[in-house]
C-alpha positions in Angstrom: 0.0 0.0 0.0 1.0 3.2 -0.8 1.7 6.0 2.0 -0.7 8.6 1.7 -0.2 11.8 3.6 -3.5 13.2 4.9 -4.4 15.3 7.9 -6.7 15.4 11.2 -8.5 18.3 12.2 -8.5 17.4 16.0 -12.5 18.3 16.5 -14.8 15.1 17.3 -14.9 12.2 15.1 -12.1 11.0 13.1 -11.9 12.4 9.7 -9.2 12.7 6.9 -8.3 15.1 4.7 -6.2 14.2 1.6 -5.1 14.7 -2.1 -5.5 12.1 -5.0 -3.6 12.8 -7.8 -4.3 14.2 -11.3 -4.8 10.8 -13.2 -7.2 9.9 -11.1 -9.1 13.3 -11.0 -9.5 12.8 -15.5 -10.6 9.3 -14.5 -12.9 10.6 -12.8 -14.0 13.6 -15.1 -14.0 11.6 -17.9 -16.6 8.5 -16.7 -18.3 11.5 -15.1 -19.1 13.0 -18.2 -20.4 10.0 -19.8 -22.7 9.3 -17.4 -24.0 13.2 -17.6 -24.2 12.3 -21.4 -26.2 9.1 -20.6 -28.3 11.9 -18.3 -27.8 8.6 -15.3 -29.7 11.1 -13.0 -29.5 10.6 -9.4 -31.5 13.2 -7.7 -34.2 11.1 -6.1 -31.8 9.1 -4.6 -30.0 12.0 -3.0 -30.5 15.2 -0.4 -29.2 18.0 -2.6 -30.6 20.9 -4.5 -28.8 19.9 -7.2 -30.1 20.2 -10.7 -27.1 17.8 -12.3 -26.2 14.8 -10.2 -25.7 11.3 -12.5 -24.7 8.2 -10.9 -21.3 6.3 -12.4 -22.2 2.9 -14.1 -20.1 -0.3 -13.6 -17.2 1.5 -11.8 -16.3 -0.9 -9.0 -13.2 -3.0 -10.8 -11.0 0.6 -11.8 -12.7 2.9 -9.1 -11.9 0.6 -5.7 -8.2 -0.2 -6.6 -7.8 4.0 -6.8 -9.9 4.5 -3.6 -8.2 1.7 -1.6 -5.5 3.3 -0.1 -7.3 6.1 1.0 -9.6 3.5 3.0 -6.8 1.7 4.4 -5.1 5.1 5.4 -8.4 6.0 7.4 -9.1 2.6 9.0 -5.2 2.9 10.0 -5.7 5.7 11.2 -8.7 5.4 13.2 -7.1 2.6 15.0 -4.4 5.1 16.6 -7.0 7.9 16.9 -9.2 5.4 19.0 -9.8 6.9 22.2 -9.6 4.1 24.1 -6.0 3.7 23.1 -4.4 0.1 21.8 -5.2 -1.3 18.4 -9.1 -0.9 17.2 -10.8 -4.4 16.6 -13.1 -3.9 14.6 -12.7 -7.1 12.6 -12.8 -5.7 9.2 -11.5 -7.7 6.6 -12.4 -5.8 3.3 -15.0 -3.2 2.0 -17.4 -2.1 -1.3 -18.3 0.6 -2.7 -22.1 0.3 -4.2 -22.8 3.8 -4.4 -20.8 6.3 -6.4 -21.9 9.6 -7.7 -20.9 12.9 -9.4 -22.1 16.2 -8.3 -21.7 19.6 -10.9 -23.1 22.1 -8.5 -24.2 26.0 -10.0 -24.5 29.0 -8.6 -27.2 29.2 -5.4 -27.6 25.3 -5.3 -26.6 23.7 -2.1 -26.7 20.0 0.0 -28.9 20.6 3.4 -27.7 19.3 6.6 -27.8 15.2 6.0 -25.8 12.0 6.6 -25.5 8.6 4.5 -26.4 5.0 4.8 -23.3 3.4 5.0 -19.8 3.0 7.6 -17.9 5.7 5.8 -18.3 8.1 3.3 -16.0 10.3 0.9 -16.1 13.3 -1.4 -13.6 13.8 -3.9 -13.1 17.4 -6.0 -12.5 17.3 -9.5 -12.7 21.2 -10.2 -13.0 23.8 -7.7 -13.0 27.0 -9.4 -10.7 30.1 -8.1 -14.2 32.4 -8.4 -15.5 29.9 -5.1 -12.4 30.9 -3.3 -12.2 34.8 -4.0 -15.9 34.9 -2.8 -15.2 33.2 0.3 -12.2 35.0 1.0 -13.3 38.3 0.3 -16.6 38.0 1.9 -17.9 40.7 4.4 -19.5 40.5 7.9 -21.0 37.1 9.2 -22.8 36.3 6.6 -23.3 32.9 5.0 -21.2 34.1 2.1 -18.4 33.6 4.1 -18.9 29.7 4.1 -19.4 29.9 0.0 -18.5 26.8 -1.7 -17.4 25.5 1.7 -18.5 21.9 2.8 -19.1 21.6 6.8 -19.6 19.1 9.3 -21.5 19.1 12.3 -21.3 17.4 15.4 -22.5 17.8 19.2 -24.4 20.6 18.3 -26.6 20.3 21.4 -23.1 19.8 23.6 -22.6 23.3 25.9 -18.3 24.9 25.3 -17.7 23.2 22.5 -16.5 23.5 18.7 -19.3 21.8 17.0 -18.8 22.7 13.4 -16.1 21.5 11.2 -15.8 23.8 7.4 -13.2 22.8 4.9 -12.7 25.1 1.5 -11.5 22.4 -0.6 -9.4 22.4 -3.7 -9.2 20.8 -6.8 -7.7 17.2 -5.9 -8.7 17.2 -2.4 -10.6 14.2 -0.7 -11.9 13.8 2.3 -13.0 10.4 4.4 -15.5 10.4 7.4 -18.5 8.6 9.0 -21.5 8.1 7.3 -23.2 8.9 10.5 -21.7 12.7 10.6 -24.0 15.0 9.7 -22.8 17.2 7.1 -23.8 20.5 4.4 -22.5 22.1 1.2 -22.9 26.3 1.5 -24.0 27.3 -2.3 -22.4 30.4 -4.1 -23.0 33.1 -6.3 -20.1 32.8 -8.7 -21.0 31.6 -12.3 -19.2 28.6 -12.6 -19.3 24.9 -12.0 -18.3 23.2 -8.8 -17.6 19.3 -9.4 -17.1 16.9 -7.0 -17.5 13.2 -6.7 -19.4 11.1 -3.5 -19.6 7.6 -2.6 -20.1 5.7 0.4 -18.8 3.0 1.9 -19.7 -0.6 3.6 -17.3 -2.2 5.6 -16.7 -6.1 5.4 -16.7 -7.3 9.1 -16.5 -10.7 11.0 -18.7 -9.1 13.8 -21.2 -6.3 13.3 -20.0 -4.2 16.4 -23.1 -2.0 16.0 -25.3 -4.5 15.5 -23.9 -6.8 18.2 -24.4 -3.3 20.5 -27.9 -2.7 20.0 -28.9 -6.3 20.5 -27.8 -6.1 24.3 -30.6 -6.0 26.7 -31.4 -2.3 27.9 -31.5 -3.8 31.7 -27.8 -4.6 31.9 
């Protein structure tokens, strides 16, 4: 496996911040593109007011091999960032990806506050226009229009003293890993241009369902 630098923002739950690089990005463009041409629309399926979302078609045997060692990074990595300490057991022994998707977002469209169906999830950026970052950067006041492009997480928002909200401007390249749990919202913008960026989520392959095994003990013990 590859060693892929990525980093932590130290906030709440663990999530990773990386890069892919530019081959992969085309790949990406490129079977984007012909699903946009095949007009695979995705919409129902998803939270967004989107007007162009198109889901990718048969992408499992070149897509996983690129996305692997992003996955391997983050399950690595949750292990040290395990509070508890000592190696996390989760007894994962693989993963699939059935759900892959590709996002051109306009000017004032947005994602609302949501979360996914699934162990982990990922968004990758394939083109993050320079007009998104002037407008964040050179917004005024308080407003909303300084979170412009920007994609944010949210979690313990009913927790008193605490940082409960997570935004990351990405770039062009840029991938980040996290829960599927993690509640989490896309800020539109007014610049006319095209933000692309690709989702997915993830299910983990595991010997023993931790959740599951969790919720089957009786609420009396």
């Amino acid at each position: 496996m590859n060693d892929i630098s990525y980093y932590i923002p130290y906030w709440g739950p663990f999530v990773i911040e990386s890069e892919v690089d530019q081959e992969f990005v085309d790949l990406l463009l490129e079977k984007g593109n012909e699903s946009r041409d095949k007009n695979l629309d995705h919409r129902k399926n998803l939270a967004g007011d989107i007007e162009h979302e198109y889901y990718y078609q048969d992408f499992q045997k070149w897509f996983i091999p690129k996305l692997d060692p992003y996955v391997q990074t983050y399950l690595s990595g949750a292990s040290s960032y395990n509070s508890q300490g000592g190696e996390l057991d989760t007894g994962i022994h693989g993963w699939d990806c059935d759900d892959l998707w590709i996002n051109y977002q306009k000017a004032k469209e947005y994602n609302p506050p949501h979360n996914h169906n699934a162990d982990l999830s990922f968004v990758i950026y394939l083109n993050v226009p320079e007009e998104i970052k002037q407008e964040h950067q050179f917004a005024e006041g308080k407003s909303a229009s300084r979170l412009a492009g920007m994609i944010v997480f949210d979690y313990g928002l009913d927790l008193p003293f605490s940082n409960c909200r997570h935004p990351i401007m990405p770039k062009t390249g840029d991938i980040v890993v996290f829960p599927s749990w993690l509640p989490h919202h896309v800020y539109a913008f007014k610049s006319d241009v095209e933000r692309i960026s690709v989702s997915g989520n993830i299910v983990l392959q595991m010997e023993t369902n931790i959740m599951r095994d969790m919720q089957s003990v009786p609420a009396d013990l």
